[in-house]
C-alpha positions, 0 to 999 in steps of 0.5 A: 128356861135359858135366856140370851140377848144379842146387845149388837141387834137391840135397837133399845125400844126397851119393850122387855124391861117394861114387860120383865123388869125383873129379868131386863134392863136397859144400859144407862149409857146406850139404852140396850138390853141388859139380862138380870137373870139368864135362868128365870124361875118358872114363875116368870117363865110367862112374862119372859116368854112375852118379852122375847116374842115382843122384841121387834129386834128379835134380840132376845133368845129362849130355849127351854131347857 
């Protein structure tokens, strides 16, 4: 799995740090997204799957590789 995000589309709703806090972030200075981790292990495929599907700014790119 290969992860991306669009910081321009994020709205900062933060649903993806709550979610995968060990995969997102939320920049301090502005409150978007901010990626940890592009390629999660298969463990935390899960809950990076739900924080992408949850973004109501569709910021969050998957693609399994």
């Amino acid at each position: 799995m290969e992860l991306s995000v669009d910081r321009e589309r994020c709205i900062g709703a933060g649903m993806c740090a709550l979610i995968a806090p060990e995969i997102f972030d939320q920049d301090e200075a502005d409150g978007r997204v901010r990626l940890l981790d592009s390629t999660p292990t298969a463990p935390h495929h899960p809950t990076a799957r739900e924080a992408a599907h949850s973004c109501p700014a569709a910021a969050i790119g998957l693609r399994d590789r």
